[in-house]
N, C-alpha and C positions, 0 to 999 in steps of 0.2 A: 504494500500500500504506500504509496507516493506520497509525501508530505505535502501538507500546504504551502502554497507562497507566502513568503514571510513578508507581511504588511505592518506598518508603521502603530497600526491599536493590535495586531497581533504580539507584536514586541513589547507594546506597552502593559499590555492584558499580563503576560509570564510573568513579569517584570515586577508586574504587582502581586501576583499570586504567591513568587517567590520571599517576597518582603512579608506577606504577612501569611505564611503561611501555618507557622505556630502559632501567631496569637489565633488565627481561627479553628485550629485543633483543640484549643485550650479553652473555646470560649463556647465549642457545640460537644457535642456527641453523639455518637450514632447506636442505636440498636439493630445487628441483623440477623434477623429470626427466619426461621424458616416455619411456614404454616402448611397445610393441607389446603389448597386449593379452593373447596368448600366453605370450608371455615373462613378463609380469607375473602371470596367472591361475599360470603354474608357478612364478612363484618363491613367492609368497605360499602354495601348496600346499605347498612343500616345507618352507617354513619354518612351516607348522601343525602338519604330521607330526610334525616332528624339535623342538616346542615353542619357534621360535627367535625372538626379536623383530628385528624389523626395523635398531635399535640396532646389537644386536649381529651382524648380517650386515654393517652398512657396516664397525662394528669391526675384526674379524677380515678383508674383502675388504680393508682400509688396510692391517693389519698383516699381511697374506699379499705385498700393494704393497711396503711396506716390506724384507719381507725379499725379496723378488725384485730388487727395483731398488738399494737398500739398501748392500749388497758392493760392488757395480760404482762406484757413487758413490765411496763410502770408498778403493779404489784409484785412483782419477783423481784424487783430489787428493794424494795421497801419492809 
């Protein structure tokens, strides 16, 4: 596969990618999961209905973790 021609915003683009490339390692993260198809085709439907981003499903699944596991923690050290 042939490279592209090197243009003046293509150099510029690397250029910057390269400068900030740690601070955007450090400032996102990724999760990659592997799902079953099914399961993935339905959550992605359900979350186009209901207008919901992806974001905010892990959000809210953390913060549903949180308060279910949460309590239990908090008494065990007390």
């Amino acid at each position: 596969m042939a490279k592209k021609e090197d243009t003046p915003i293509r150099r510029a683009r690397r250029n910057y990618e390269a400068r900030n490339k740690e601070e955007r390692e450090q400032a996102t993260k990724q999760y990659n999961t592997r799902l079953p198809r099914e399961l993935h085709d339905e959550i992605c439907a359900f979350l186009k209905k209901n207008r919901i981003t992806k974001v905010e499903l892990i959000v809210a699944g953390y913060q549903a973790l949180l308060d279910h596991y949460g309590p239990k923690e908090q008494q065990n050290k007390e």
